[in-house]
C-alpha positions as CSV (number, residue, x, y, z in Angstrom):
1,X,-4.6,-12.8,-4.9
2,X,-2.8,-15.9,-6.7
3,X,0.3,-17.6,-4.8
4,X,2.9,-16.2,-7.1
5,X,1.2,-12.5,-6.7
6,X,1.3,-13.0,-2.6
7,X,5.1,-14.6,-2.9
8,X,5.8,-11.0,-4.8
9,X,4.0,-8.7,-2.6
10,X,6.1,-10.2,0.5
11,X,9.5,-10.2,-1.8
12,X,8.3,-6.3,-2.0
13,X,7.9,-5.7,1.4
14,X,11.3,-7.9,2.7
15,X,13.1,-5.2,0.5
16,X,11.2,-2.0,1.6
17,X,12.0,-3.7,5.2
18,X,15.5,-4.3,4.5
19,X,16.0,-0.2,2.6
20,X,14.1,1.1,6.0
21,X,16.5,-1.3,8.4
22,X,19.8,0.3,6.3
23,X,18.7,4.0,6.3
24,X,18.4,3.3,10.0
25,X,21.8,2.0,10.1
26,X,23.0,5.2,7.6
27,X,21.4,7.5,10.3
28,X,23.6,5.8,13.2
29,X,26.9,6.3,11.8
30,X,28.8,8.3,14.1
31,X,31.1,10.5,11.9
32,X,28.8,13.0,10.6
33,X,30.8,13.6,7.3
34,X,30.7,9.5,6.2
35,X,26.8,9.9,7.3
36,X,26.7,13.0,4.7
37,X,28.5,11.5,2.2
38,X,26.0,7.7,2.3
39,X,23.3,10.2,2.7
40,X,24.3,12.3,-0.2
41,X,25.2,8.8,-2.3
42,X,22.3,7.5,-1.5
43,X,19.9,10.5,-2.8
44,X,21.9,10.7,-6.2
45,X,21.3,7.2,-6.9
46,X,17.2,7.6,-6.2
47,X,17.6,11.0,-8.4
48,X,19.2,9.7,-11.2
49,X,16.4,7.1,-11.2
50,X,13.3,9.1,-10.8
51,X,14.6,11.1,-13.7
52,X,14.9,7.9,-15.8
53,X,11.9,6.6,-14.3
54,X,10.3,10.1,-15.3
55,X,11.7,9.7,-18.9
56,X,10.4,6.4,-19.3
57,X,6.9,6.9,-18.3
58,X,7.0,9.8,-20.6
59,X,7.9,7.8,-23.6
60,X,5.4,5.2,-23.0
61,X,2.8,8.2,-22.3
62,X,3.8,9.2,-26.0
63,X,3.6,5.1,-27.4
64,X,0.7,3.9,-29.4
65,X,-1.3,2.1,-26.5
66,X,0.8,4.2,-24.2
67,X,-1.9,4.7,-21.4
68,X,-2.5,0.4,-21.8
69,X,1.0,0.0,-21.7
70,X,1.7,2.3,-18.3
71,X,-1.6,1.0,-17.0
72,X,0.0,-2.5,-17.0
73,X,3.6,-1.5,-15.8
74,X,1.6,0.1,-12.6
75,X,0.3,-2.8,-12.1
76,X,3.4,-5.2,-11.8
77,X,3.8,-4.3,-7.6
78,X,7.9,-3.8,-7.7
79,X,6.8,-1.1,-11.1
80,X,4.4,0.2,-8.9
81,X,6.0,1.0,-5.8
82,X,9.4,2.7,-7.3
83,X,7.0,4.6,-9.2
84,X,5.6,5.4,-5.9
85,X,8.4,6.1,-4.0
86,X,10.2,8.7,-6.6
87,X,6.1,10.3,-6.4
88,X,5.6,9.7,-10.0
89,X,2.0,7.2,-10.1
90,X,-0.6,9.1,-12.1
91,X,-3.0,8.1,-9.6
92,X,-3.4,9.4,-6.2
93,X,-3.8,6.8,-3.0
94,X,-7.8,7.1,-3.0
95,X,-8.2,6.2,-6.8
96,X,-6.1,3.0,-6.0
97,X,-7.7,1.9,-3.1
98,X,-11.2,2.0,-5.2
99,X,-9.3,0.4,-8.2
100,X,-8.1,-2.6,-5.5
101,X,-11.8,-2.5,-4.4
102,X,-13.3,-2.8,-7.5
103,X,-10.9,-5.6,-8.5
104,X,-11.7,-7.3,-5.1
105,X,-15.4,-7.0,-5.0
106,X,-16.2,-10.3,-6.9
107,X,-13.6,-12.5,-5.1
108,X,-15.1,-11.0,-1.7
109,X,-18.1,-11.0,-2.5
110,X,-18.7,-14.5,-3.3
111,X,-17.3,-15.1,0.3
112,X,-20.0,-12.6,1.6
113,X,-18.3,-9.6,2.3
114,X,-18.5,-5.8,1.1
115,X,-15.6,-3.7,1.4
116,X,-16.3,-0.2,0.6
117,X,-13.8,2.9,1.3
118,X,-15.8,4.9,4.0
119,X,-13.0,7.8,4.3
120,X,-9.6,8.8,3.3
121,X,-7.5,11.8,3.7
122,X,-3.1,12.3,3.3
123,X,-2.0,10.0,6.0
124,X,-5.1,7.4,6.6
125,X,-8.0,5.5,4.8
126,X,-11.0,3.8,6.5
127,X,-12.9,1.0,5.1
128,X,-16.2,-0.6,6.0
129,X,-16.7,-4.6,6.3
130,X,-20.4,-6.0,5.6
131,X,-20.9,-9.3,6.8
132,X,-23.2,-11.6,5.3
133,X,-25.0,-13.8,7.4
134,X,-23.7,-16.6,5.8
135,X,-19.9,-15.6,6.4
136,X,-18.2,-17.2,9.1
137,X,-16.7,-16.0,12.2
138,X,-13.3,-17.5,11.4
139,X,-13.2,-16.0,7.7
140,X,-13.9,-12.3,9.2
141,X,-10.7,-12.3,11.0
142,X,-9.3,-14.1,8.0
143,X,-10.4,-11.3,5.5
144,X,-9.7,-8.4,7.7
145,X,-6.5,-9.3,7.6
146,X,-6.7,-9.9,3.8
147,X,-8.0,-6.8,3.6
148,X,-6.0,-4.7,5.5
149,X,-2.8,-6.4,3.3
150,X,-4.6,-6.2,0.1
151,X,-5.0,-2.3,0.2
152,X,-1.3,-1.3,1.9
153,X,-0.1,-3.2,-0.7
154,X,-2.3,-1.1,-3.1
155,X,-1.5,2.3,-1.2
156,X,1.7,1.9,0.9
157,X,2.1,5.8,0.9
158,X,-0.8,5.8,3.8
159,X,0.5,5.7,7.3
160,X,-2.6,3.6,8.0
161,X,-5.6,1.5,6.9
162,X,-8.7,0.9,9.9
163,X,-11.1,-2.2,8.8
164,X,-14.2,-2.1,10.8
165,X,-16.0,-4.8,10.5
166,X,-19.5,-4.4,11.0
167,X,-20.5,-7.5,12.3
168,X,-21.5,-7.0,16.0
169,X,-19.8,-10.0,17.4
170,X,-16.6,-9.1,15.6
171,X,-14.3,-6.5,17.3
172,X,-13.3,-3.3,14.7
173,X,-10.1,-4.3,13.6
174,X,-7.2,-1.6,13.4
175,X,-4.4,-2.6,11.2
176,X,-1.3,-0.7,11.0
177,X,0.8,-1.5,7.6
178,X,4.5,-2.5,8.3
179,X,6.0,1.2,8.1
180,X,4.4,3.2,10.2
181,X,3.5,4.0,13.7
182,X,1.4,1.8,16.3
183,X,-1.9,2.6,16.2
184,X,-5.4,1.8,18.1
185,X,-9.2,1.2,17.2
186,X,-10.0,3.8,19.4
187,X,-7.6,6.1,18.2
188,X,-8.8,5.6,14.3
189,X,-12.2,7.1,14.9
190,X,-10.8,10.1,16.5
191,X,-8.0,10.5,13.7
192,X,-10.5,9.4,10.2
193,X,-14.0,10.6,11.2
């Protein structure tokens, strides 16, 4: 990931951070008719643009080098993820994920890991961590992290993303992206076996 793609993914996630901070806000207004009437605002406005959102999609569907041309708005992140969040991507969160990891795999692998997608169901995806022997200690905690970025960025729609890192000296590594719910090593091989 280049500087300018990492200074857009975290302009991304400030504003999903900032539109989960104001529906929280929405939900705390006291007079239930003002709440009703944000709410109501609020849910025309993300309507009106999943319907143009739809239409668009549609006409470059119909283009000449349409499926190029929606291949490449998908894969701007701020296309992407209002795509995502009116439920309009073509693909599903498992076919991104391997996209992400096939894109990956030559920039990891150089650096001596293998990341391959071990399980994934509606709420959760598990990825396994190979460690070269020639990887460092230091860059394992370094690319778990990586990782675990790399694909919520790629499938925000999961509630979770493990990492296990199969290295026997490094810990399996749970991370939780930004919007959802606290979550525990242990508890991840319970919940994605």
């Amino acid at each position: 990931m280049t500087h300018v793609d990492e200074t857009r993914a975290g302009a991304l996630r400030q504003c999903v951070g900032r539109m989960e901070t104001s529906i929280e806000a929405l939900e705390s207004i006291a007079d239930p008719n003002a709440r009703g009437l944000a709410r109501n605002l609020l849910e025309s406005a993300l309507d009106l643009h999943a319907i143009a959102l739809a239409k668009v999609l549609t006409i470059c569907q119909e283009a000449e080098n349409g499926e190029l041309l929606i291949r490449n708005l998908l894969a701007d992140p701020y296309v992407g993820a209002v795509v995502l969040l009116h439920g309009l991507h073509p693909q599903d969160a498992e076919a991104r994920l391997r996209s992400k990891l096939a894109e990956m795999r030559p920039h990891w692998g150089v650096r001596g890991f293998r990341v391959e997608l071990a399980h994934i169901d509606q709420t959760a995806a598990r990825v396994r961590v190979t460690v070269s022997a020639t990887a460092g200690h230091e860059a394992n905690k370094t690319l778990a992290l990586e990782i675990e970025q790399v694909l919520t960025d790629a499938a925000p729609d999961l509630d979770r993303i493990v990492v296990e890192v199969s290295d026997k000296s490094v810990q399996t590594l749970a991370f939780v992206p930004s919007n959802s719910s606290k979550v525990h090593a242990n508890d991840c091989d319970s919940q994605t076996a």
